[in-house]
N, C-alpha and C positions, 0 to 999 in steps of 0.2 A: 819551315815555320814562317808563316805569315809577320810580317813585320807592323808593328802596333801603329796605329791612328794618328795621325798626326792633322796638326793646327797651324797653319801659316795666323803670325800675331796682325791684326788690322790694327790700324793707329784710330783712335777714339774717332774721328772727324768723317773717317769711313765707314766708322758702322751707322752713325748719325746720320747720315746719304743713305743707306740700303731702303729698301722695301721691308715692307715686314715680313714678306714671305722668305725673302732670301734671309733675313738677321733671325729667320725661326731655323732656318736651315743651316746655317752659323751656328747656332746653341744648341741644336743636337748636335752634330759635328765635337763643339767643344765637352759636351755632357758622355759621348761617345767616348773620348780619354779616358787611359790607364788611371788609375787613382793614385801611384807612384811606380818610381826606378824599382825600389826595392820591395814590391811588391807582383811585379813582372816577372815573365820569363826571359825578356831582352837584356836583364842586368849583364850578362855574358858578354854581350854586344853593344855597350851605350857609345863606345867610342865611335862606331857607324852611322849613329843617327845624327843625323844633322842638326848642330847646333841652333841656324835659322828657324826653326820650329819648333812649336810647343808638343810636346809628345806625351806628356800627362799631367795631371788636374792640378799637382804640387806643385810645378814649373810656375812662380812669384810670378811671370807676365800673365797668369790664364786668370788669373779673381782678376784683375780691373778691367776685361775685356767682357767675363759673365757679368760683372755689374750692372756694366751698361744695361 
C-alpha cells in the first residue's frame, strides 16, 4: 500500500519568499492531503508516519499554512 501524501510545514516567512509558481505547487501539494486519520486506510499505521509532517488537511498546522 502506497503510503499517503505528506506536507513538510513551511514557517509563514518562507512561503512569503516563494515564487508563485512554486507556492501554486505548495497548495496543490497541501490540497492533495488525506481529509483525516480516520477517514484513511493508514489508520492501522499512524504510529509510522512521521510526526514532522503534515499527513492530512485536519492536522491544526495545515489551515495557517493554506491561508497564506
Amino acid at each position: 500500500m502506497k503510503p499517503p501524501r505528506k506536507l513538510h510545514p513551511l514557517p509563514i516567512e518562507t512561503l512569503r519568499t516563494m515564487t508563485s509558481e512554486r507556492l501554486l505547487q505548495y497548495r496543490q501539494k497541501a490540497l492533495s492531503l488525506e481529509e483525516s486519520l480516520e477517514t484513511s486506510d493508514f489508520c492501522d499505521t499512524v504510529s509510522e508516519l512521521d510526526p514532522s509532517f503534515i499527513w492530512f488537511k485536519n492536522d491544526s498546522r495545515w489551515q495557517p499554512l493554506y491561508d497564506v
